[in-house]
Legacy VTK file of the C-alpha trace (Angstrom):
# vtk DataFile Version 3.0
C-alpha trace
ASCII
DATASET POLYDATA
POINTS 162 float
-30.857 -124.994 48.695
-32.111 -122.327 46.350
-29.352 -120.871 44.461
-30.691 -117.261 43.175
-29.483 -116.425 39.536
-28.913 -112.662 38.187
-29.360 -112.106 34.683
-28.037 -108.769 32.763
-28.828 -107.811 29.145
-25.763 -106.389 27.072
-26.311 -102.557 26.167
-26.736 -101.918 22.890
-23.950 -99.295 21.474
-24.227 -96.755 19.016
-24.075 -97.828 15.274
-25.910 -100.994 15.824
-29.137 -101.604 14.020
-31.982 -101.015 16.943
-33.621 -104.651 17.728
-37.722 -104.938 16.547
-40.293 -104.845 18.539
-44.096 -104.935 18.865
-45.806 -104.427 22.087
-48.987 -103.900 23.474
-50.147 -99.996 24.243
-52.623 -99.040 27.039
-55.364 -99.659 25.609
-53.988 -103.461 23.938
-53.506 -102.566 20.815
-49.877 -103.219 19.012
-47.511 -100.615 18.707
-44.069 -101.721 16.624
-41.014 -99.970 15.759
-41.552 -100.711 11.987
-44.521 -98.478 12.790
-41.731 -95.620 12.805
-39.245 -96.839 9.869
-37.772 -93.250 8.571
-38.454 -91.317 11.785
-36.301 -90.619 14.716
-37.300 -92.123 18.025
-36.546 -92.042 21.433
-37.234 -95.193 23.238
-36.752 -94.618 27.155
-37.415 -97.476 29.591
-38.553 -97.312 33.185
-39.102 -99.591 35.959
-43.188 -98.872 37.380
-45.280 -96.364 36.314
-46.527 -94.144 39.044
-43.693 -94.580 40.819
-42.024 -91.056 41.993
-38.512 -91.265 39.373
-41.118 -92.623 36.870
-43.134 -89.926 36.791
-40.574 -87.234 37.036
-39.134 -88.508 33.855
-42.630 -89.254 31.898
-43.749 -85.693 32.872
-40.407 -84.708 31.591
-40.897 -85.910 28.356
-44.251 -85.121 28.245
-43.576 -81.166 28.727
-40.955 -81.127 25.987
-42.861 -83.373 23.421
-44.049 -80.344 21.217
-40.136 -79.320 20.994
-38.387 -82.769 20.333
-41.384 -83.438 17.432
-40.704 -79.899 16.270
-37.135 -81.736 16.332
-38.136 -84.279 14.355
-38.144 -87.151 17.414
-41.245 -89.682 18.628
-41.319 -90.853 22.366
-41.883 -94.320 23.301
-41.848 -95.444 27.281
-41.803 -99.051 27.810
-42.351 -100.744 31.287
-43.016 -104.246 32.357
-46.302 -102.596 33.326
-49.548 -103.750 31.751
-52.725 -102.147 30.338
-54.419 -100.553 33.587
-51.282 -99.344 35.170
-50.911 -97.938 31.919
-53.571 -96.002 31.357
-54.040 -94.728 34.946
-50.789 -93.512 34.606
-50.995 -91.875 31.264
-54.614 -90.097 32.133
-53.226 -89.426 36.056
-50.341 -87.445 34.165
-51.798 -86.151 31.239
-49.321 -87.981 28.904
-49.305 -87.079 25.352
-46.886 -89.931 23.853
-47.410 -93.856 23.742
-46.373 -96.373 26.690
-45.933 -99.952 26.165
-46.281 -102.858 28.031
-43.183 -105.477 28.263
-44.372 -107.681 31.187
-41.740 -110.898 29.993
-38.890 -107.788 30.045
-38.297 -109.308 26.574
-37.685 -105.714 24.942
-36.055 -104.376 27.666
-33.575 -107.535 27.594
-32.931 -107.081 24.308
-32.022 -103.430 24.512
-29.737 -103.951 27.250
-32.168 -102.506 30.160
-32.656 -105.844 32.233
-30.912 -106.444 35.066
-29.716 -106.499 39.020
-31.159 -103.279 41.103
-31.634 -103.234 44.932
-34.858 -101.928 46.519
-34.611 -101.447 50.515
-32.031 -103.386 50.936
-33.118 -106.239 48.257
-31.183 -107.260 45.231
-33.667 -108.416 42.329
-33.876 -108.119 38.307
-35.892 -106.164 36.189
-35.788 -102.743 34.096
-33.431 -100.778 34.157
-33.671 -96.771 33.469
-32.622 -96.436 29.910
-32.674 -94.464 26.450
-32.073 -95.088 23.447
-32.439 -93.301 20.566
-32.950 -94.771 16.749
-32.293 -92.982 13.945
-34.889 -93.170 10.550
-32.931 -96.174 9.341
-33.324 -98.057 12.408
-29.592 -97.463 13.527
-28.982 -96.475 17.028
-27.406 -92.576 16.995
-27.690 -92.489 21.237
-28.260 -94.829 23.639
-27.850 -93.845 27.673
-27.775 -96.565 30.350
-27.746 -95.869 34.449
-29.929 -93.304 33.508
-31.097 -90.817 36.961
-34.721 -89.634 36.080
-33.911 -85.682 37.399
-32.955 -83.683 34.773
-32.640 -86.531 32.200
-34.750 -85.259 29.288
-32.563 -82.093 29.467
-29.580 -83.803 29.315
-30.881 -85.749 26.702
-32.076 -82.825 24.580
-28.809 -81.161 24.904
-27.019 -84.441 23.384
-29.531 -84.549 20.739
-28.909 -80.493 19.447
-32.586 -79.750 20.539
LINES 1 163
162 0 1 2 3 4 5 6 7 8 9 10 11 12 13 14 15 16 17 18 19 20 21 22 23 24 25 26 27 28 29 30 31 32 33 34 35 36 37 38 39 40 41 42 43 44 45 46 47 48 49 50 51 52 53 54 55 56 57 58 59 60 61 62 63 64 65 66 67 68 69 70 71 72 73 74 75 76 77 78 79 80 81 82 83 84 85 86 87 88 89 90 91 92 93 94 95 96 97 98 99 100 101 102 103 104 105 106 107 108 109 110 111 112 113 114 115 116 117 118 119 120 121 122 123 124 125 126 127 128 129 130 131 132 133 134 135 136 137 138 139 140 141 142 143 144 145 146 147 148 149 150 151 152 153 154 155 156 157 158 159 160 161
């Protein structure tokens, strides 16, 4: 008999030094977190792209990019999704900031977005809606976890001062 294991990542709290990363972008080219050592980013993580909380929250973050860079803050989306998905996505929705593909979950595992969700009635693993957000010296400053997709950039801009 099959026995079906769960597997859930730790969140990652404020304070703690954000883990590296480098990951492939839409168009397969590496994108790192080093690649932003002394700015402030926000790294959000969502299940699929396309998919109707998905793309709430991208567009979300798309219309108040000018205002959280006037803030001093980068965007980063990360999804198990790879390169097409990607960039039918980021062209379908006129996206103005970087997504990243993590199809072994291996970022979102070790930022504490992996684990059990249920779909229609189905229990599996995979990402979970997060954010965190990593200060210039690679220290968390906010992270968010359980994270519903309406109205979550506002929220988030309100907890960031912007």
């Amino acid at each position: 008999m099959e026995s079906l294991v769960s597997e859930t990542s730790t969140p990652l709290a404020v304070g703690q030094h954000a883990p590296q990363f480098s990951l492939a972008d839409a168009a397969g080219k590496q994108a790192s977190l080093s690649d932003y050592a002394g700015k402030n980013v926000v790294v959000y993580f969502y299940p699929k792209a396309a998919t109707p909380g998905c793309t709430t929250e991208a567009c979300d973050f798309r219309d108040n990019l000018n205002s959280m860079r006037a803030a001093g803050y980068e965007v980063l989306g990360i999804s198990p999704d790879q390169g097409e998905a990607l960039t039918s996505f980021t062209e379908a929705e006129e996206l103005n900031f970087p997504l990243l593909s993590d199809p072994d979950f291996a970022v979102a595992k070790a930022y504490g977005s992996y684990g059990d969700k249920e779909f229609n009635g189905k229990t599996f693993s995979g990402t979970l809606r997060s954010t965190v957000v990593i200060n210039g010296d690679g220290v968390i400053s906010h992270a968010e976890y359980n994270v519903a997709a309406d109205g979550h950039v506002a929220r988030l801009r309100e907890s960031l001062g912007i």
